[in-house]
N, C-alpha and C positions, 0 to 999 in steps of 0.2 A: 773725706769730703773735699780733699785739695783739688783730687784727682778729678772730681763730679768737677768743680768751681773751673776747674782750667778745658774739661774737655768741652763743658758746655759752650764759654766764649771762645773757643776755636772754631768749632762749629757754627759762631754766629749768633748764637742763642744769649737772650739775659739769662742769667741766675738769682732766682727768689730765694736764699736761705729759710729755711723753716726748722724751727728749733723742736725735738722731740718731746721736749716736756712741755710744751705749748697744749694750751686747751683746746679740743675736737672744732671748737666752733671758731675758736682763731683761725686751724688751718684750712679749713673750710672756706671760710671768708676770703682768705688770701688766695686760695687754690678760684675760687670763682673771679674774685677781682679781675684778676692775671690772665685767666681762661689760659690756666698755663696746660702745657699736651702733655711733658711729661715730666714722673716723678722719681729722683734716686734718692737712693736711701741703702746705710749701712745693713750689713745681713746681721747683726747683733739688735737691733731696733725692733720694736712693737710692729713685729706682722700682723697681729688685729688690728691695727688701728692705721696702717699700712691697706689692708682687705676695705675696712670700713669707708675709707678714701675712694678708696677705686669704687665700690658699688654705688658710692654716693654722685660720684662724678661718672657715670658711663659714658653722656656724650663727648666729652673733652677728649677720649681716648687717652688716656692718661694710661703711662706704658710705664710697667716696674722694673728698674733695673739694681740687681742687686749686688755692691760694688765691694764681690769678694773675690778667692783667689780665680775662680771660674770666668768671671770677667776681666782681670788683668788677661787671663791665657787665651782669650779670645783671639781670632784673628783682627787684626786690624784691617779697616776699611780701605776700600783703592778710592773710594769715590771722592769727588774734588771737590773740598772746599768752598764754601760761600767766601765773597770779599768782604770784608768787614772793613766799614772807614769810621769815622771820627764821632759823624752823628748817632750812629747805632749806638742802641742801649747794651752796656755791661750789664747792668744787675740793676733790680729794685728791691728797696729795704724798706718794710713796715716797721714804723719808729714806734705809732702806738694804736691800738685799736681806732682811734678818732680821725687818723686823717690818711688819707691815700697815699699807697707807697711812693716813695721817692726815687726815681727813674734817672741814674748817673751814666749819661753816653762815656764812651771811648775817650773822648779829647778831653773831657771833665776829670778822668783818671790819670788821662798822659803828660796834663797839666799839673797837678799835686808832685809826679815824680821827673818832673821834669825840675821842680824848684831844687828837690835835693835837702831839704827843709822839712820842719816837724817831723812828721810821722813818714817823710822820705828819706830822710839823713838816713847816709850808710857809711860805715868803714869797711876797711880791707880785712877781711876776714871775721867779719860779722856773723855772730849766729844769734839769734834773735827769738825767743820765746814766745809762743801765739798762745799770751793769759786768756784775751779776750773769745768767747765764743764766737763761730762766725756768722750767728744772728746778728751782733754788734758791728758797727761801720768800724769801730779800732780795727778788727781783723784784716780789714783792706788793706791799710799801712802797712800791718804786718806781714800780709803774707806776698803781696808785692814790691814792698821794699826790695826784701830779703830777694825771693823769687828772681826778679828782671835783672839782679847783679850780680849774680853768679855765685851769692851767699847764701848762709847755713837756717833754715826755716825749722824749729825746734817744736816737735812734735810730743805733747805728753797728754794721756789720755787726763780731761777734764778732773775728776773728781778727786784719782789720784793726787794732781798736783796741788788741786787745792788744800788737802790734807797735808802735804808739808812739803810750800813752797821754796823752804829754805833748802832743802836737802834735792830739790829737781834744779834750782839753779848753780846748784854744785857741780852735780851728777851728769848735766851738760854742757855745762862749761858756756850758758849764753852770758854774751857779751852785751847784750842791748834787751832793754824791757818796756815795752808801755803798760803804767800802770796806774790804776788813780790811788787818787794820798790817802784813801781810806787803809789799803793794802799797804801802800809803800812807807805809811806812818810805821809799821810793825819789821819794815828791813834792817835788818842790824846796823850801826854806824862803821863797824869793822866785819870785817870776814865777808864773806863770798866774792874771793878774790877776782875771777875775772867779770865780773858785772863791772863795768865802768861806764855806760850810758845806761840814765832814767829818763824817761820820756813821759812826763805826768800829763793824763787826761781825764776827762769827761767834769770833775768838778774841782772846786778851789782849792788850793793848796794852801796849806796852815804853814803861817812862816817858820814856825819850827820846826817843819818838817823839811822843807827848801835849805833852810840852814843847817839843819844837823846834817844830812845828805851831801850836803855841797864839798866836804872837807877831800874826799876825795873819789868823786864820780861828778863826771860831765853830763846837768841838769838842764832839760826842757820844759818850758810850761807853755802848753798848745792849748787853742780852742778853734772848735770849728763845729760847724752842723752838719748832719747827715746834708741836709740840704747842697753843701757845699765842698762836699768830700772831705772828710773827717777832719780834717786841720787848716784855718786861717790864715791864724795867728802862731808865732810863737816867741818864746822868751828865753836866751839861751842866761840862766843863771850862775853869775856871776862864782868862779871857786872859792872855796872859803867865807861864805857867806855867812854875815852873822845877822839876830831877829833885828838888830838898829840899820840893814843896810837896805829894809826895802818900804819902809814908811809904814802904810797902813794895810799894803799887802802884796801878795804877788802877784806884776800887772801880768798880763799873756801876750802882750810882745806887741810885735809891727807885724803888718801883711807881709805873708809870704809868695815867691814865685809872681806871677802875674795877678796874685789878687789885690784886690782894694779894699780898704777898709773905712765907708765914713758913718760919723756920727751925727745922727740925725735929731731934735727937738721931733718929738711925739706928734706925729697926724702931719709934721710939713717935711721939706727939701731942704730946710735950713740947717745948715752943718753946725756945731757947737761950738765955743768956744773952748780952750784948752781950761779942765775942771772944770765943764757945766755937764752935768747928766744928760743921756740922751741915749737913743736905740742904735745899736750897732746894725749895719747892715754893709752886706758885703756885695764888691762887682769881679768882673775878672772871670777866665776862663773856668773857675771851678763851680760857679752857677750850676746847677745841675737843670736837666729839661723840666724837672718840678714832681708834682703829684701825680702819676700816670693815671691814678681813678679817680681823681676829683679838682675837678677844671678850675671850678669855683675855685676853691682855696688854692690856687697854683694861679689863678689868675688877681687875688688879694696879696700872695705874699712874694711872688716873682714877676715884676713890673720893670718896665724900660728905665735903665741905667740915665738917669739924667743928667751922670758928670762925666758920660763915657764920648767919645768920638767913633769909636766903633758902632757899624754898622747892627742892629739886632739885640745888641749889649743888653745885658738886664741886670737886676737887682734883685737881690733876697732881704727881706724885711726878717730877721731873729728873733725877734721878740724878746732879744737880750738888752740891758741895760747897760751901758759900759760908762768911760771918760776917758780922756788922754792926758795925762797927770803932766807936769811940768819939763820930762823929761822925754815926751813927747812918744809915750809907749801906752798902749789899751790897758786899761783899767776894768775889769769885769764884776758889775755890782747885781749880777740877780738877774730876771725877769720883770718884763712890763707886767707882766698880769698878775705878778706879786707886793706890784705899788697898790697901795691903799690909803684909802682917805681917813682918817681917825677924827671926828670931831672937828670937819671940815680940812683938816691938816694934812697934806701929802706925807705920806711916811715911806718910803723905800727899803724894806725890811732886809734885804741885804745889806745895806748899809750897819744895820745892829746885827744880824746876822757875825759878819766880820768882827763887830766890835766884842763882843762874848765870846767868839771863838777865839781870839788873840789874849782874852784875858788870860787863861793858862793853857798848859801841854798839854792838862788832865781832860782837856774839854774838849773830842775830837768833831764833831758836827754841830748844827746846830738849826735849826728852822723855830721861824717867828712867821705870828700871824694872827689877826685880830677874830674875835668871839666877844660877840651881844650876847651881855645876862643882865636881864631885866633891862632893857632898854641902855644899859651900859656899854660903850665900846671899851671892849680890854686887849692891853695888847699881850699877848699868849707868847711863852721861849719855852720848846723843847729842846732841852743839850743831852748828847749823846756823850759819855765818857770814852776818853783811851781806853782799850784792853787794859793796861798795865793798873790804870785807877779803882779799877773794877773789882774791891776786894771780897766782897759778898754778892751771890748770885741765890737768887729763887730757886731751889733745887728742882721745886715740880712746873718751872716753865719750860716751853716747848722752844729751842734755840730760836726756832725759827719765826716763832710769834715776837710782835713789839709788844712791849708792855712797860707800864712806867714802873722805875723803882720806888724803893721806899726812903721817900724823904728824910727818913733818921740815919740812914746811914753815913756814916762822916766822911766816906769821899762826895758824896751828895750833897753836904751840907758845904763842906768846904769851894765844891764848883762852883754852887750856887753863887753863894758868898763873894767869890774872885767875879765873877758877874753881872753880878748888882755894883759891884764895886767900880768895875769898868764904864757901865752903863751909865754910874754915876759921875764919873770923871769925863767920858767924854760923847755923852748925849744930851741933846734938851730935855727937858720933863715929860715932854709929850711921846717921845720916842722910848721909852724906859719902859720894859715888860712888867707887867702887873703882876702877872700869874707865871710862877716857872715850875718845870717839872725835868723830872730825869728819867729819858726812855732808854730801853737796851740798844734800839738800833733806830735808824731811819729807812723806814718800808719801802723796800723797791718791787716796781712791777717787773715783767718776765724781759723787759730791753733793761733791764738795771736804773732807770729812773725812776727818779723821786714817783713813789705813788702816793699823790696828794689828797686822794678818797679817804686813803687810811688815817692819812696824816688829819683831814679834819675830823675825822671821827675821833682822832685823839683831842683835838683841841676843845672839840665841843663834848666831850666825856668828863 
């Protein structure tokens, strides 16, 4: 698929990524969005459903090209080149069923790897692991990093590597990884010698994990939205880091390259003061053109930069929650649309979020969230344990279903415990979960985020 992703934007063309284990009606949807012409696709891939594509789409003339050895041996074309400049769209990515892909021109690209920074940072002799799928915006980083600097882009079929990560990053010797702390919680502290750059993204990283890691690998903590080409912000952490050196958690840095980063008070243009909560939103050349299928929402959440000088300048609204702690670095607390009113009380669930998950190692995730029983507002914590804590397992669950454990069990009990304990040392009363439980996992949908459908059918179960 490198080969499809590179021959496409040569030719001038975006590229849709569309991930094979996607549902008929996802690719459907996308494939009409797009009114894209034509589809490639590996000669190992579901030719039914491959057939079933093309019958359904006939007017689009949607052309199979199937990218094995028979088309590397092709003749290559004489024909010339379209010019391709700056505004032309590279690729659009469907983040989730609900909102229209995200449409990243040329210069929005050439911007990120022009900083050199997050998820561009390169060394000399770099070979670099592409964990992420390339449905995912990680994959961008990675495969252009690597790519445009004359470095080593580390190919290993998905499944495989996932079955044992430890022994692929051996076996090729990558030197740089992005990877989120879910994964990187489980990297040995010693052994796999040449890994010496981690590059954490997509969610929060548990300060134990920052600190154990730091002893002797040079650490990143990025954030960024598809919206705004995979990375912001980043945090280059500090070596030798220990859980007392980073407060209450690890921030995700200053803007990088030519973006901006300000924090806004909810519904105005008024920037925050240093530790007052507010919505992150970002300017700068990495603004992507927006939502290709739906105006609407591209014209609610990408609006005229109103602290820019630049002509056109715009804004992306995150709908992230952040602050800029004392030491004048982004502080990342959650989602707007995960504040909740509790008994007329603003509660910021990321905020205890944080606080539960710092209570111990054993506690690797954690999502809060309120549920009415009988007219009662309650605040609901489901914590996900480390692997390592995990000493008894359901033999007849299905790995891949959530389900909660059983509360007698004494790593469960002891989570619990560390907790409530936390909770109770340093939150108000109102903010303190009523109801806890322990799930195997936190449900992701097919872009690897939070799927919050499940998640409340857990709460209200």
């Amino acid at each position: 698929m490198i080969i499809a992703i590179l021959g496409v934007m040569k030719a001038g063309g975006a590229y849709v990524p569309l991930g094979v284990d996607h549902p008929r009606a996802r690719l459907e949807r996308v494939l009409s969005l797009t009114n894209a012409k034509l589809l490639l696709y590996g000669s190992g891939q579901h030719t039914a459903r491959i057939t079933d594509l093309e019958e359904t789409f006939p007017s689009l003339q949607v052309a199979l090209v199937a990218l094995d050895q028979s088309f590397i041996d092709s003749d290559i074309s004489s024909d010339v080149l379209p010019s391709v400049n700056g505004s032309h769209l590279a690729y659009v990515l469907f983040t989730s069923g609900s909102t229209g892909g995200v449409g990243v021109e040329h210069h929005n690209l050439s911007a990120l790897f022009r900083s050199g920074q997050a998820d561009a940072a390169t060394h000399p002799g770099m070979r670099k692991l592409l964990l992420s799928p390339y449905t995912f915006d990680i994959s961008v980083g990675d495969i252009f990093s690597a790519l445009t600097t004359g470095n080593t882009l580390v190919l290993v079929q998905r499944e495989r590597m996932l079955s044992n990560l430890f022994f692929w990053l051996e076996k090729t010797r990558t030197t740089h990884l992005s990877i989120t702390s879910t994964l990187a919680r489980h990297l040995p502290t010693d052994g796999i010698p040449f890994l010496k750059y981690i590059n954490f993204i997509g969610e929060t990283v548990p300060i134990d994990v920052a600190s154990r890691l730091s002893g002797n690998r040079n650490l990143r903590n990025t954030m960024g939205p598809t919206e705004c080409v995979v990375s912001a912000t980043e945090y280059i952490i500090p070596p030798h880091s220990t859980t007392a050196s980073f407060g209450e958690r690890v921030p995700i840095g200053c803007p990088i390259g030519s973006t901006n980063i300000y924090i806004l008070r909810p519904s105005t243009y008024d920037l925050v003061a240093i530790g007052e909560v507010g919505e992150i939103c970002i300017g700068g050349s990495q603004v992507s053109r927006g939502y290709v299928t739906d105006a609407a929402l591209s014209e609610a959440k990408f609006v005229p930069d109103p602290f820019s000088n630049v002509v056109g300048a715009r804004m992306f609204h995150s709908g992230d929650l952040g602050r800029w702690n004392r030491n004048k670095l982004v502080e990342h607390l959650g989602r707007m649309d995960r504040q909740i009113k509790l008994r007329g009380l603003r509660v910021e669930t990321g905020e205890i979020e944080t606080v539960v998950q710092n209570a111990s190692e054993d506690i690797s995730s954690v999502y809060v969230d309120m549920h009415e029983v009988e007219g009662e507002q309650l605040l609901i914590a489901l914590i996900v344990l480390a692997f390592d804590a995990i000493v008894e397992q359901e033999e007849e669950s299905d790995s891949r279903t959530v389900h909660v454990l059983d509360a007698t069990q004494e790593s469960v009990k002891v989570a619990v415990k560390k907790g409530k304990e936390a909770c109770e040392k340093l939150l108000p009363v109102y903010m303190k979960p009523a109801v806890w439980h322990c799930i195997s996992s936190l449900p992701r949908d097919s872009n690897g985020k939070l799927d919050h459908r499940v998640l409340q059918d857990l709460i209200q179960g």
